[in-house]
ROKOL-336314 format. One record per residue: residue in three letters; x, y, z of N, C-alpha, C in turn. Coordinates in steps of 0.001 Angstrom, whole numbers, plus 500000, padded with zeros to 6 digits. Layout:
N
ALAXYZXYZXYZ ...
***
This chain:
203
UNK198346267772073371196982267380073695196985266541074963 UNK197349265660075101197961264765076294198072265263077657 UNK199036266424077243199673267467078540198291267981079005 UNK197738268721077898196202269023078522195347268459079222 UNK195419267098078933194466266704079904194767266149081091 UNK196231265756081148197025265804082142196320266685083368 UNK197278267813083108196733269063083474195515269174083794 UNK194700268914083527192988269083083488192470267841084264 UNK193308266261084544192725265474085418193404266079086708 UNK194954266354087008195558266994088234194686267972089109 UNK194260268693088314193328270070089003192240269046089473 UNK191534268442088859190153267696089559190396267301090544 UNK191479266244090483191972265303091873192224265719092824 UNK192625267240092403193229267968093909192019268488095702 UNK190841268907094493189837269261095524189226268033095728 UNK189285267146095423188773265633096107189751265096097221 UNK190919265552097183191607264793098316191720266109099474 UNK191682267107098989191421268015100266189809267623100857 UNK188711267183100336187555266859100625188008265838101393 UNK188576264954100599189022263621101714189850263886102946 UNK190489264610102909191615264576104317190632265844105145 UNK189702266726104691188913267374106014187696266440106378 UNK187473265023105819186385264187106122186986263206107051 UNK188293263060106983189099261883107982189833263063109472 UNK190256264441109029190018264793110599188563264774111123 UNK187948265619110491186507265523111375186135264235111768 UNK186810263054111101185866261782111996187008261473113486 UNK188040261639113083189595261819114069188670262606115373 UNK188762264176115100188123265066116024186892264289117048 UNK186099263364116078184490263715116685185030262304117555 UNK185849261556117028186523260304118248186907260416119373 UNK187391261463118855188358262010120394187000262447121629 UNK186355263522121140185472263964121736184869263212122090 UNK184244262277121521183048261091122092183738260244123154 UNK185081260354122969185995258970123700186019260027124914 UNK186151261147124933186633261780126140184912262228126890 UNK184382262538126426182513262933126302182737261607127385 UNK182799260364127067182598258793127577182771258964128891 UNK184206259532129069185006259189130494184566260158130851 UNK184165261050131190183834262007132110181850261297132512 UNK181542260846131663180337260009132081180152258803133002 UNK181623258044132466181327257155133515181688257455134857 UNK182678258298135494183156258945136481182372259821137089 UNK180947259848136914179962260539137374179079259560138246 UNK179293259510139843178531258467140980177140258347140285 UNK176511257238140754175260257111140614174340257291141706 UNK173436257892141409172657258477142938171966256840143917 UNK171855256623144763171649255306145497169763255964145614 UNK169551254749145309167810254239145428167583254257146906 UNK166616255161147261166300254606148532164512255566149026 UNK164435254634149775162849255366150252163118255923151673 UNK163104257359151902162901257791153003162072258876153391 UNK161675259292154427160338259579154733161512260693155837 UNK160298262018155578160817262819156963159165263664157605 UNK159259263743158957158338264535159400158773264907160445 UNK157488265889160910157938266678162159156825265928163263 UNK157147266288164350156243265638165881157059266164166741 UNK155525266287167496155795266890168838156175266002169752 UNK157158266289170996157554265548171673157774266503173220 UNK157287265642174572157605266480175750158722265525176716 UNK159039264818175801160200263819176812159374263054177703 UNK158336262967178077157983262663179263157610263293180123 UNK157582264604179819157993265825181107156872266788181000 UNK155663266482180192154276267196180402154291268184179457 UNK152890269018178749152752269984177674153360270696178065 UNK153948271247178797155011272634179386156322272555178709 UNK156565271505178397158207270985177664157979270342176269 UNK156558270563175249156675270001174265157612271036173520 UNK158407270169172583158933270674171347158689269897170116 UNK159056270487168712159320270344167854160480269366167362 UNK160167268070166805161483267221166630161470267235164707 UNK162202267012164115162164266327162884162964265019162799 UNK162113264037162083162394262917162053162766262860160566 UNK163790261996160371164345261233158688164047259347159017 UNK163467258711158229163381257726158491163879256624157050 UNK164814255865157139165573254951156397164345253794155928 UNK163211253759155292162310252587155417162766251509154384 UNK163749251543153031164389250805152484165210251541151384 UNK165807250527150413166769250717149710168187250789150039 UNK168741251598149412170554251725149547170938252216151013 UNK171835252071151794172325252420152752173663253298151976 UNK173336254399152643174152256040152444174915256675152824 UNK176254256960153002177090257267153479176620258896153829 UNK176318259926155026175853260814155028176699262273154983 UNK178469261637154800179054262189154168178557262730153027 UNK177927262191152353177332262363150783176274263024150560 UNK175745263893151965174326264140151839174493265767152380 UNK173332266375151558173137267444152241171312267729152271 UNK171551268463153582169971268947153865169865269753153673 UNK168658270434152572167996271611151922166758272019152093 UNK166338273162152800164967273229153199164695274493152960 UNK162906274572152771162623276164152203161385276635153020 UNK161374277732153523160281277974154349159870278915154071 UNK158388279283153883157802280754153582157286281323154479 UNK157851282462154649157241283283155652155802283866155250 UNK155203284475156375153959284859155899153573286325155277 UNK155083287135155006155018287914153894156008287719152641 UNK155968286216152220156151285524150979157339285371151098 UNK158383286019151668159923285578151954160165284283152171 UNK160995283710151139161498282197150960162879282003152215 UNK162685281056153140164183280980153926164865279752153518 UNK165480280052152754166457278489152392167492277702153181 UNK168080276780153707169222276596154344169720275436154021 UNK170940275482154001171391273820153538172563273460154805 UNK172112271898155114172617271416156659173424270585155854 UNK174846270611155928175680269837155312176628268830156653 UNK177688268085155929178123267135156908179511267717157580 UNK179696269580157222180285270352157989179883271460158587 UNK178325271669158911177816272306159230178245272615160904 UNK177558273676161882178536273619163171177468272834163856 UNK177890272109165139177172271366166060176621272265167110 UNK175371271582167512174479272763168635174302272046169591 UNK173969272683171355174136272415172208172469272147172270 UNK171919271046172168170705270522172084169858270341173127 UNK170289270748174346169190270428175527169869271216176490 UNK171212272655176578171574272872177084172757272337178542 UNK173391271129177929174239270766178380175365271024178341 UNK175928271825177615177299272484177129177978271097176249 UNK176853270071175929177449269257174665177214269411173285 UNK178105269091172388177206269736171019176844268160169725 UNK175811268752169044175727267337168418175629268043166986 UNK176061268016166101175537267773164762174348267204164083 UNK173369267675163750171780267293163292171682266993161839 UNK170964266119161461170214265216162358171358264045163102 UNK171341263813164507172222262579164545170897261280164458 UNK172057260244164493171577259167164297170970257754165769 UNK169334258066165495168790257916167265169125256368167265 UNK170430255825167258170976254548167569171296254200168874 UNK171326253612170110171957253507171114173401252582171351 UNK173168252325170420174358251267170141175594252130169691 UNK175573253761169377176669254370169080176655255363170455 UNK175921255190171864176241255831172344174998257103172639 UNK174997257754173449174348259202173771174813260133172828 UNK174269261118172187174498261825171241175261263015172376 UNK175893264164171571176605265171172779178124264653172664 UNK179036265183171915180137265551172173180847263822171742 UNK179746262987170689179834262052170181180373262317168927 UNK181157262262168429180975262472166977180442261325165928 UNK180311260055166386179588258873165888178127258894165290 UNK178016259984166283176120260042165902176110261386165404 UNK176811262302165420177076263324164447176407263046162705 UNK175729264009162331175544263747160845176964264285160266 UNK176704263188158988178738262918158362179361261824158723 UNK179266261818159626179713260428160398178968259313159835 UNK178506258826159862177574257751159702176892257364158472 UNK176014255801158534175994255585157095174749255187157380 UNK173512256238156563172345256166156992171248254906156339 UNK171612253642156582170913252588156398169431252315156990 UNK168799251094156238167263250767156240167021250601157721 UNK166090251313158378165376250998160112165933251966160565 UNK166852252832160047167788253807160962166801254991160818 UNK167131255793162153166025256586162446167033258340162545 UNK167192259490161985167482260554162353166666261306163320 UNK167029262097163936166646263178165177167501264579164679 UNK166761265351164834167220266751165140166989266835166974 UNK166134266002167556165945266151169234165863266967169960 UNK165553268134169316164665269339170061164609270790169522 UNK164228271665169825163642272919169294165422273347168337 UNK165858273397169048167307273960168894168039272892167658 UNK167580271891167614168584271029166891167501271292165273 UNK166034271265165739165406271279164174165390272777163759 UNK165778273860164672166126275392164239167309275520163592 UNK168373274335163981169840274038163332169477273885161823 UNK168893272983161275168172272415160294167644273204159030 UNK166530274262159594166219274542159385166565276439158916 UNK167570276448159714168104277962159690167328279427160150 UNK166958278683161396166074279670161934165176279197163295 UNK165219280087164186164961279765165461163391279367165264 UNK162846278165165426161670277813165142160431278568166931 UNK161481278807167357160516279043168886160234280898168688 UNK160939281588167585160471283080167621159660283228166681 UNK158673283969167407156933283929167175156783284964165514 UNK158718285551165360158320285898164039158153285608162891 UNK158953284328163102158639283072162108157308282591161883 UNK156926282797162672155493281805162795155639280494162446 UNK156085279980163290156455278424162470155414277850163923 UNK154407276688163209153343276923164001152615275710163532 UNK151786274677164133150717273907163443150005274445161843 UNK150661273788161527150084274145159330150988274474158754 UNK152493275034159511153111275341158629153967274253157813 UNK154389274990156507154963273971155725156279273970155392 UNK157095272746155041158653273019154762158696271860153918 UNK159613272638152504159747271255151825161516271065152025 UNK161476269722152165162449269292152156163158268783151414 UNK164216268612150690165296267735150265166049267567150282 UNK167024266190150591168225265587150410168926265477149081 UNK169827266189149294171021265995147794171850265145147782 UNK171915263946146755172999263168146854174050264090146421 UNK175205264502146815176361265500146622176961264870145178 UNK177555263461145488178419262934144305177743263142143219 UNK176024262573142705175899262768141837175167263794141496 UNK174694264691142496173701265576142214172489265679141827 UNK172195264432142191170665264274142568170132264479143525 UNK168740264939143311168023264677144810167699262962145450 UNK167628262688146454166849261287147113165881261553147770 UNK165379262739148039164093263042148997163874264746148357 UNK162593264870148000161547266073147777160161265901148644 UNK160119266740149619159298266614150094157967267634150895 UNK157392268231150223157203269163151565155943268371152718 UNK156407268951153684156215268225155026155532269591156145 UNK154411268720156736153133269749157372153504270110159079 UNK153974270879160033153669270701161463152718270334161545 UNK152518269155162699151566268805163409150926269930164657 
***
């Protein structure tokens, strides 16, 4: 009689401790995961706060309506100062039979000869004088530089905001023209955020 129930408590106990030892991996497992889930979170940059503003304006140098062009401006008005290594320019333009033109201006994009000098600059550079004349600078090169509050970008002429933009803004098949529109945004790269959405009107 004894043996029997022996026997008969053994069998019970057995599916309770297999219950118990698949309730202590799964909490093992879900540790691991959460602990590792963790570190890949914190190792993810945080996008930098900042207010910046971009538009387009016309500009003739000085040199009369015969020489206006097209400039785009980025303007730093506050927050984080940005390493522009970290940045890329993304822009979308609709043509006027609904075709989307996308382009993204990164901080290895190629440099263009901006006023026909046989110098080349990388766009937008940075309209500082204190780093120098843009042209065969690489200081004022976008990438280079760390786009802080008051700091002003230039694309600086037809050719440098066609760089930009991925597309010759002066051929009439574009129609890129007073009204037209381009939205813009800046990608913080590290974290993959945006810092600027914008769409933005020719004057």
């Amino acid at each position: 009689m004894n043996d029997e129930k022996r026997t008969l408590n053994e069998h019970a106990v057995s599916p309770v401790v297999g219950v118990m030892l698949m309730l202590v991996v799964t909490i093992i497992i879900a540790a691991v995961v959460s602990a590792f889930s963790g570190g890949l979170t914190s190792d993810t940059e945080k996008a930098p706060s900042a207010s910046i503003d971009v538009r387009f304006m016309k500009d003739d140098g000085g040199m009369g309506p015969a020489y206006v062009e097209t400039k785009m401006v980025f303007e730093h008005l506050s927050g984080d100062s940005i390493p522009t290594k970290n940045l890329n320019l993304i822009t979308y333009y609709t043509l006027p039979n609904g075709t989307i033109l996308k382009h993204t201006q990164t901080p290895s994009s190629e440099s263009s000869d901006l006023y026909g000098y046989g110098t080349f600059t990388r766009v937008p550079f940075i309209n500082d004088m204190s780093f120098g004349y843009s042209g065969n600078n690489p200081d004022k090169d976008f990438g280079n530089y760390t786009f802080k509050t008051g700091d002003i970008l230039s694309s600086g002429s037809d050719i440098g905001t066609s760089a930009i933009l991925g597309f010759d803004v002066t051929d009439d098949t574009y129609e890129f023209k007073s009204g037209s529109v381009v939205d813009v945004k800046i990608l913080h790269t590290p974290s993959g955020k945006y810092i600027l959405d914008k769409e933005v009107i020719v004057p």
